[in-house]
N, CA, C and O of each residue as an XYZ file, in Angstrom:
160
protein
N       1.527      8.845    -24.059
C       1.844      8.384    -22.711
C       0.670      7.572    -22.174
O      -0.495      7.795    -22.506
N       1.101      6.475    -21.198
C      -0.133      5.525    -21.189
C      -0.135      5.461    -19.709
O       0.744      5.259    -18.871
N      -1.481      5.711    -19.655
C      -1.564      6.072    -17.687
C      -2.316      4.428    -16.987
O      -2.792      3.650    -17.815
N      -2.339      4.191    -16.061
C      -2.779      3.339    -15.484
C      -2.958      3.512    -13.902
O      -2.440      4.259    -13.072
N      -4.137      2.260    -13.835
C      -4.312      2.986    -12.304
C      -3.538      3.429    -11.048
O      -3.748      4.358    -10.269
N      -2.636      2.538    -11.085
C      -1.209      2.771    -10.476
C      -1.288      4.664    -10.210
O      -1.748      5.257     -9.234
N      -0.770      5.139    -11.244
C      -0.127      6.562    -11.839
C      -1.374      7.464    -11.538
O      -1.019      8.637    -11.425
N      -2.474      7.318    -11.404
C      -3.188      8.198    -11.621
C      -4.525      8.107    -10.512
O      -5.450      8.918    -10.478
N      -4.376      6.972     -9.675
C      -4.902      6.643     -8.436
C      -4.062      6.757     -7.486
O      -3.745      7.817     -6.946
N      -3.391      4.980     -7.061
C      -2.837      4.210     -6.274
C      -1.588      5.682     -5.710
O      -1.461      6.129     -4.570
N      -0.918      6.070     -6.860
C       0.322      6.772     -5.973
C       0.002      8.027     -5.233
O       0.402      8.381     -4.124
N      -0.737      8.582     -6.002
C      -1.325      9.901     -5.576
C      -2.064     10.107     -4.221
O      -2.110     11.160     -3.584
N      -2.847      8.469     -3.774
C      -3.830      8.744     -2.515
C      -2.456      8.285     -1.775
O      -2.337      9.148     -0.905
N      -1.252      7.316     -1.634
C      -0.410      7.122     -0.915
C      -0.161      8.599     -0.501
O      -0.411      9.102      0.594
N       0.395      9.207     -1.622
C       1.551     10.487     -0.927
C       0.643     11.701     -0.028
O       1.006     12.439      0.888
N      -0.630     11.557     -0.695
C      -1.807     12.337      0.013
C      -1.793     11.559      1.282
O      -1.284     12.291      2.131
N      -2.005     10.807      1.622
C      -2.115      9.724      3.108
C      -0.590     10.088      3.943
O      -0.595     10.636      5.045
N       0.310      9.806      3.436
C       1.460     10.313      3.698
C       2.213     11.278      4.239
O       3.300     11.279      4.816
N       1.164     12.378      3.844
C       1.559     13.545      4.236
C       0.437     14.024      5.518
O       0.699     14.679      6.527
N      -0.731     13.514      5.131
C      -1.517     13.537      6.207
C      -0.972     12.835      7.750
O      -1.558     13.149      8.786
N      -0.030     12.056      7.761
C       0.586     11.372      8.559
C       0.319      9.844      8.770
O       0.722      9.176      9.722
N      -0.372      9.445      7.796
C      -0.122      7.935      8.169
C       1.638      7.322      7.330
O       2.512      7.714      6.558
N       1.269      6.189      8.150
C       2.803      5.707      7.704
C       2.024      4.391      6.581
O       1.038      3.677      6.762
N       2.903      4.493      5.523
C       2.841      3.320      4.338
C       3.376      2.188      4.802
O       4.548      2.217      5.176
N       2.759      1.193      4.856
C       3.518     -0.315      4.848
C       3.070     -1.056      3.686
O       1.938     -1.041      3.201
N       4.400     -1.907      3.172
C       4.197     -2.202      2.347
C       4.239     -3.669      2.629
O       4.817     -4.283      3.526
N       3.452     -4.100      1.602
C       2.983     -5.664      2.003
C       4.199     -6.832      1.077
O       4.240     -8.061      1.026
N       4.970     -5.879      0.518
C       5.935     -6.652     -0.261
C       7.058     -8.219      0.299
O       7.393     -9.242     -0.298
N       7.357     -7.644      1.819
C       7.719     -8.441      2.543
C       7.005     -9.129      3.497
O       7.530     -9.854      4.341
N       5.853     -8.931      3.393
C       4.715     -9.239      4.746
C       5.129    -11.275      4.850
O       5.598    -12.113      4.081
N       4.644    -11.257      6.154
C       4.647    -12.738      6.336
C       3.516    -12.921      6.742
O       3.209    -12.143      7.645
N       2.348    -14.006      6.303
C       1.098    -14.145      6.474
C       1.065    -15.492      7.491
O       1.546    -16.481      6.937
N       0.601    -15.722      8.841
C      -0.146    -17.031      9.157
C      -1.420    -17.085      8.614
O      -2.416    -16.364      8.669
N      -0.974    -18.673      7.792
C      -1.967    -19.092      7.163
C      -2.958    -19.807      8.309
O      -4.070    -20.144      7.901
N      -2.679    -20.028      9.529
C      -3.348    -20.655     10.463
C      -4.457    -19.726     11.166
O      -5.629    -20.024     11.393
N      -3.721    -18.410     11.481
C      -4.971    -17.309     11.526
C      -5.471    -16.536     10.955
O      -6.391    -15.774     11.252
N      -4.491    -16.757      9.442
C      -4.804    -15.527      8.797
C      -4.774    -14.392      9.216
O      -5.799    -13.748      8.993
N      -3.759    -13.746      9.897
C      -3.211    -12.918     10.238
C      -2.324    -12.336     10.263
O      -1.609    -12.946     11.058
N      -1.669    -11.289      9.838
C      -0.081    -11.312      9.707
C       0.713    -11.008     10.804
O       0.543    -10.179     11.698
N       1.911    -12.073     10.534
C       2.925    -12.267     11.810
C       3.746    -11.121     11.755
O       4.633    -10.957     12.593
């Protein structure tokens, strides 16, 4: 079985964060101004 950081970092501090009560956003749909560099 082949682990990667994903699997053995990345998901684990999410669901830990998660439960602590922050909320996950995911940047998958994000819309960026490139003018402020900021997201809209």
């Amino acid at each position: 079985m082949v682990f990667s950081e994903d699997s053995r970092v990345k998901i684990p501090c999410i669901l830990r964060l998660v439960r602590l009560g922050y909320r996950y956003l995911s940047l998958k749909d994000a819309v960026c101004d490139e003018a402020g560099d900021k997201p809209a």
